[in-house]
C-alpha positions in Angstrom: -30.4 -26.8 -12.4 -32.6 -23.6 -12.2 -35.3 -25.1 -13.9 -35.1 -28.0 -11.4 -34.9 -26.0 -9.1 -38.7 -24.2 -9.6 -40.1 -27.6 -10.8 -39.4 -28.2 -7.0 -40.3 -24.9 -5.5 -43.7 -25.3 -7.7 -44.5 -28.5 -6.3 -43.4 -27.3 -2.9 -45.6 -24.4 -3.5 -49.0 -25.8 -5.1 -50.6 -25.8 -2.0 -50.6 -22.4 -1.9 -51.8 -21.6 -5.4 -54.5 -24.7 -5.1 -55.9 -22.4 -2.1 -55.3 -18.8 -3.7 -57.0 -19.3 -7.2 -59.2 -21.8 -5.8 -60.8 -18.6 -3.7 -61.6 -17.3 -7.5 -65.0 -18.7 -7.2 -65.9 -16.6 -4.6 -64.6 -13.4 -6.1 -68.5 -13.1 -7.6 -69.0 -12.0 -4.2 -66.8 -8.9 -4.0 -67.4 -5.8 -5.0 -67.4 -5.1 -8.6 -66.3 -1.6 -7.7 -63.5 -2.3 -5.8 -62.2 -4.4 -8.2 -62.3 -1.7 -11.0 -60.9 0.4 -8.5 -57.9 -1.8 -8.4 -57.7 -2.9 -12.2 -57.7 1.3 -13.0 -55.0 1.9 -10.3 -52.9 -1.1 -12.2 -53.6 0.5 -15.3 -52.5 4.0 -14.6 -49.3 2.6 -13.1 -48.8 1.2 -16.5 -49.2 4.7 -18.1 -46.7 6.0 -15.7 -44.6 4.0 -16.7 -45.2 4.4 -20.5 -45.2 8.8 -19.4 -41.4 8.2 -18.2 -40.3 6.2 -20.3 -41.3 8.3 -22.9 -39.8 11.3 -22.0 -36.6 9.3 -21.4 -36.1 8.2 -24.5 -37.8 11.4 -26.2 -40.1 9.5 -28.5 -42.9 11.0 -29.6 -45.8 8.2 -29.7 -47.2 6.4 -27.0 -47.2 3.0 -28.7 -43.3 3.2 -29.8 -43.4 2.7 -25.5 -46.4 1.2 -24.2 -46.2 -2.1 -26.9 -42.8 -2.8 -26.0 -43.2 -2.4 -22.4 -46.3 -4.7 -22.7 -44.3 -7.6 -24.2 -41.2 -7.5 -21.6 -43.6 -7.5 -18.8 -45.1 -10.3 -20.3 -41.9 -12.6 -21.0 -41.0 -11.5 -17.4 -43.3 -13.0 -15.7 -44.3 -15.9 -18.1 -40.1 -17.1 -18.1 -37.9 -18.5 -15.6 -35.8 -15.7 -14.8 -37.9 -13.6 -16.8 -36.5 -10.5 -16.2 -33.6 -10.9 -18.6 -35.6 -12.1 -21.0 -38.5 -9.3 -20.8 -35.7 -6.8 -21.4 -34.2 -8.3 -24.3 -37.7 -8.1 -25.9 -38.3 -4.6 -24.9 -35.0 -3.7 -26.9 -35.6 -5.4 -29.5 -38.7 -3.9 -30.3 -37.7 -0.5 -29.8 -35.1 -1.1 -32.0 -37.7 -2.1 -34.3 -39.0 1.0 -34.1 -35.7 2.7 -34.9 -34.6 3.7 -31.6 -31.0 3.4 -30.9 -29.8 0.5 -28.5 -27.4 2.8 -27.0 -30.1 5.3 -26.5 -32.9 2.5 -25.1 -30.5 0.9 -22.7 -29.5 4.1 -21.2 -33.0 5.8 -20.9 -34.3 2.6 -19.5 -32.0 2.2 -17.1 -32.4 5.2 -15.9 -36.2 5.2 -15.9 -35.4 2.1 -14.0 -34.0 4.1 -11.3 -35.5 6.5 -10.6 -38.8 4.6 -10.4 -37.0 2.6 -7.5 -35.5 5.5 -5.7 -39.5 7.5 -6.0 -40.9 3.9 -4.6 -38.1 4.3 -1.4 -39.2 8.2 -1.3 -43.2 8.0 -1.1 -43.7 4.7 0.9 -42.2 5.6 4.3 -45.3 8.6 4.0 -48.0 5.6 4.2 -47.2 3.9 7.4 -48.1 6.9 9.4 -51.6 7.3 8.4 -53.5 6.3 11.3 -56.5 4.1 9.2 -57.7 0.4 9.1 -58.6 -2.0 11.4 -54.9 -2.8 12.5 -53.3 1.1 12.4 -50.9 -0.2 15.3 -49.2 -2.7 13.2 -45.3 -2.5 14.1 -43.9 -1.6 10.7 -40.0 -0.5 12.0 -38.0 -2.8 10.2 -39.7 -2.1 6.8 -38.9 1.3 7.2 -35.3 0.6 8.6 -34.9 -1.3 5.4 -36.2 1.8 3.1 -34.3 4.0 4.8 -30.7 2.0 4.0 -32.4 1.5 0.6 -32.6 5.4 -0.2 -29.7 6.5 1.4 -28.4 3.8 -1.2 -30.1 4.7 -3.9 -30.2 8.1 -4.1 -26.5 9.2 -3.7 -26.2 6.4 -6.8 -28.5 8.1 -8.9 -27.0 11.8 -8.5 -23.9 9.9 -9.5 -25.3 8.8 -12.5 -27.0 11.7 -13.9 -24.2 14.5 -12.8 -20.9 12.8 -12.8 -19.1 12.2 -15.9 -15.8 10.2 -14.7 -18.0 7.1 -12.8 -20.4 6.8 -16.1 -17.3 6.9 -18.2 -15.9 3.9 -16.1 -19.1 1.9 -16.5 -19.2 2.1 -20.2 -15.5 1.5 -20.7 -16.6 -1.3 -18.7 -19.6 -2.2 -20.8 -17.3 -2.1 -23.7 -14.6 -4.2 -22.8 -17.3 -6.7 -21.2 -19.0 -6.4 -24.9 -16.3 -7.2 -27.1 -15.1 -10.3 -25.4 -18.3 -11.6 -26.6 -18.7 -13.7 -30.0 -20.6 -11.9 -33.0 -20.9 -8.8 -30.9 -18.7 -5.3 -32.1 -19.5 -2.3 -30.0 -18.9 0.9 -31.1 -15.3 2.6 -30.5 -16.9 5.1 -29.4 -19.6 3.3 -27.4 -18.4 5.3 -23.8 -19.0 8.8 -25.4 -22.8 7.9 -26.5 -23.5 6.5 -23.4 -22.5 10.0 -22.0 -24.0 12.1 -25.2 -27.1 9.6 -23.7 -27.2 10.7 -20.5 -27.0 13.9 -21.0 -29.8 14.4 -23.6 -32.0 12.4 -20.7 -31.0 14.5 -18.2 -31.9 18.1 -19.6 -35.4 16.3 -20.5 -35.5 15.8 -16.7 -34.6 18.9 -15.5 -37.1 20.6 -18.1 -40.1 18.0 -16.8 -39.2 17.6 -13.2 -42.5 17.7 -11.4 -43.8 15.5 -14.5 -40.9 13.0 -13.8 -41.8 13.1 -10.1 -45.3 11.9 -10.7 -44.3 9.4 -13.6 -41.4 7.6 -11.5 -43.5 6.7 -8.6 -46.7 6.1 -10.4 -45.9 2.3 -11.2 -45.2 1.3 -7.6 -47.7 3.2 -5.8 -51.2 1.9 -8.7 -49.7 -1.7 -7.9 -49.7 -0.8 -4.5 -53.2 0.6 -4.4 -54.4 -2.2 -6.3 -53.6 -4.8 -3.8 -55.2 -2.1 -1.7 -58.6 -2.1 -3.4 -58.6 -5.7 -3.8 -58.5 -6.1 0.5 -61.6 -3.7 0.3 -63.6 -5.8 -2.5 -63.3 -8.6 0.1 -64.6 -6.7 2.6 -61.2 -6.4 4.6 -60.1 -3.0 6.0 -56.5 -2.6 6.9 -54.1 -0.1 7.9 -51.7 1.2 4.9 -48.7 0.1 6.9 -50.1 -3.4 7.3 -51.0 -3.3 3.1 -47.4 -2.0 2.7 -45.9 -4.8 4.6 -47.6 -7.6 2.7 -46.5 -5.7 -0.9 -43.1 -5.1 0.4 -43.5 -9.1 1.3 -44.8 -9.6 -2.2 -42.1 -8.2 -4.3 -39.3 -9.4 -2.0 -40.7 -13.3 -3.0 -41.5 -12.2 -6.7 -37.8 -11.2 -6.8 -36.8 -15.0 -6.5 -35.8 -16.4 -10.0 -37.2 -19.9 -9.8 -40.4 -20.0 -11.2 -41.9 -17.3 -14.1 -43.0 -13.9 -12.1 -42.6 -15.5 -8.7 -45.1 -17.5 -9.3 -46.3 -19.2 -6.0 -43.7 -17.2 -3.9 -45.9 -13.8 -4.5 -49.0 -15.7 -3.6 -47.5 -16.9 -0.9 -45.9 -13.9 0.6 -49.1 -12.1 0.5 -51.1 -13.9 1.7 -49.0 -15.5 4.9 -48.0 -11.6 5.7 -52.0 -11.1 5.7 -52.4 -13.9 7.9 -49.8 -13.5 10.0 -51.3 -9.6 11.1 -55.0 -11.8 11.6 -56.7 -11.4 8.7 -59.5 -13.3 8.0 -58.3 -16.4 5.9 -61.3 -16.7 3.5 -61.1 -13.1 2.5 -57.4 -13.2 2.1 -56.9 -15.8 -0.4 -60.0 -13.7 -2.5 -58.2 -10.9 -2.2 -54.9 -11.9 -3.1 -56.4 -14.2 -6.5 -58.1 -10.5 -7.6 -54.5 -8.5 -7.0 -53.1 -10.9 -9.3 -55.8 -11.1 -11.6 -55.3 -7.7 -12.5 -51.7 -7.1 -11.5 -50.2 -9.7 -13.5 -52.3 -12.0 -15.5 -54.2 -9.8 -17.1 -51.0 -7.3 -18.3 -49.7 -10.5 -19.3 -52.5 -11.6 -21.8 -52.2 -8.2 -23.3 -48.3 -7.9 -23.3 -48.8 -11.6 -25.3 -51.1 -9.8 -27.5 -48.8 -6.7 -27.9 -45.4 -9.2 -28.8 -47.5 -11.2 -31.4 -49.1 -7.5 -33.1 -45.9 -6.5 -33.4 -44.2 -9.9 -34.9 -47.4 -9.6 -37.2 -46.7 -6.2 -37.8 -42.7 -6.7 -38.6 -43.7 -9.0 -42.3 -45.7 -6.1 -43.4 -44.2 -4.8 -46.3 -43.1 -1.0 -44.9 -43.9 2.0 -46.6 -41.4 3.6 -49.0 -41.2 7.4 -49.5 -39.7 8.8 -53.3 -37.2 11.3 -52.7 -36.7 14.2 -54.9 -34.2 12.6 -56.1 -36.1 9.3 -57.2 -34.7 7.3 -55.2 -36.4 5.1 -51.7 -35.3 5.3 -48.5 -37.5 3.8 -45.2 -37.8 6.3 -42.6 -38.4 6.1 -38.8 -39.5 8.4 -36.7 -38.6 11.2 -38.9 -35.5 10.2 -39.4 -33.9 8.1 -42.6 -33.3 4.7 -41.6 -29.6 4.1 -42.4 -29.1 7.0 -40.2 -29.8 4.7 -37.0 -27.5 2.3 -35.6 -27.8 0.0 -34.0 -24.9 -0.4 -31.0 
């Protein structure tokens, strides 16, 4: 039914994407600058990412991250509900790497929220900056909403990284939910290394704060100034409540599971919110084919590249190391293999 279902939207929607990447031919004409402007913005949101991830799950290589990363983002916007998927490939490669599940899923998660909550903080700051062509643009109920969001969203994350009885009652949860399932044994003890997890991530936090500050928002505001950047190589000039609008527009419609990434919704919610404030239509279409020309289809081809490396990588013969003792063991990270589970 689902994949009915964005068979239909994608028909629905092809008039959209005929026009969007159709406007690709006369990207020639932006400005080459603008558009590395907007491809280095994308790219240093991927290294924030990487950065926070990487101090959440206190390992000590950027590529143990940044691979992994690559390859989810990829499956997430290449499958129908994607986002499932792209996790499931991000775990299994750290795993790979000899990373605990228990200790991935928990530092990811909370990575994962605090990147959301740092989006909620930081945006409301942009509306008020009286630039562009269109600074007047009404922006009330995208704040209204941002507002609700944080006063969600925050109070949820304290929770999470201070309070021991609620984290306790989501693992149990987790647990119970777990070993229902066939082929699958958690850990007796799965509740208390979710905790042992949470703590270990949250006196990294608390010794990195203003690092983590900068990390957790650095995703959301280099896509943001990307689509940013790629209004300017068109030539357009708006306000940064107007840009906000069309991004918060953008990842509302990528957020519907129907087709791979919100494929056709994003494209269509960028540019009908551009549009809609009177943007030139031309110019619009240009500008949204570059955004997600760098934005997504370019992290894609590497997060493909990143998955198939590591596939490659995983039938090399690994490297033994003679103990004293004469015998082999693999080690990861430091730390003898057998000594990591796998929960």
């Amino acid at each position: 039914m689902l994949l009915i279902s964005g068979a239909v939207s994608l028909v629905l929607l092809a008039p959209v994407l005929r026009e969007v990447y159709a406007s690709l031919s006369t990207v020639a004409h932006a400005s080459a600058v603008w558009v590395a402007v907007a491809l280095a913005c994308v790219i240093a949101g991927f290294a924030s990412t990487w950065a926070l991830q990487r101090q959440t799950l206190r390992v000590g290589r950027w590529a143990d991250v940044a691979g992994p990363q690559l390859a989810g983002n990829a499956a997430s916007n290449l499958l129908p509900v994607g986002s499932a998927a792209g996790s499931v490939i991000q775990l299994r490669m750290l795993t790979r790497k000899g990373i605990d599940l228990t200790r991935a899923v928990t530092s990811l998660t909370i990575a994962g929220m605090l990147s959301t909550v740092a989006g909620l903080v930081i945006f409301p700051a942009l509306v008020v900056l009286p630039l562009g062509n269109d600074a007047g643009t009404d922006v009330t109920s995208a704040a209204r909403v941002g507002v609700i969001g944080l006063l969600v969203g925050l109070p949820l994350v304290v929770v999470a990284l201070r309070s021991d009885r609620p984290m306790r009652w989501v693992a149990t949860a987790c647990y119970n939910m777990l070993r229902r399932l066939p082929h699958v044994r958690p850990p007796a003890d799965l509740a208390d290394r979710i905790i042992a997890e949470r703590d270990a991530v949250r006196d990294v936090l608390r010794q990195h704060l203003l690092l983590v500050a900068l990390f957790s928002v650095g995703r959301a505001l280099g896509d943001y100034l990307a689509l940013y950047a790629s209004l300017f190589a068109v030539g357009l000039r708006p306000s940064p409540a107007l840009v906000l609008l069309a991004f918060i527009a953008a990842n509302t419609a990528g957020a519907v599971p129907l087709t791979p990434g919100g494929l056709g919704f994003v494209e269509a919610g960028l540019s009908g919110t551009l549009l809609l404030a009177g943007a030139a239509e031309e110019p619009s279409l240009a500008a949204v084919a570059i955004y997600r020309l760098v934005s997504n289809w370019l992290p894609i081809t590497v997060g493909v590249a990143a998955y198939l490396w590591s596939r490659k990588s995983a039938t090399l013969p690994r490297v033994r190391r003679t103990s004293s003792a004469g015998g082999a063991e693999n080690t990861c990270l430091g730390v003898p293999a057998a000594a990591h589970t796998v929960s």
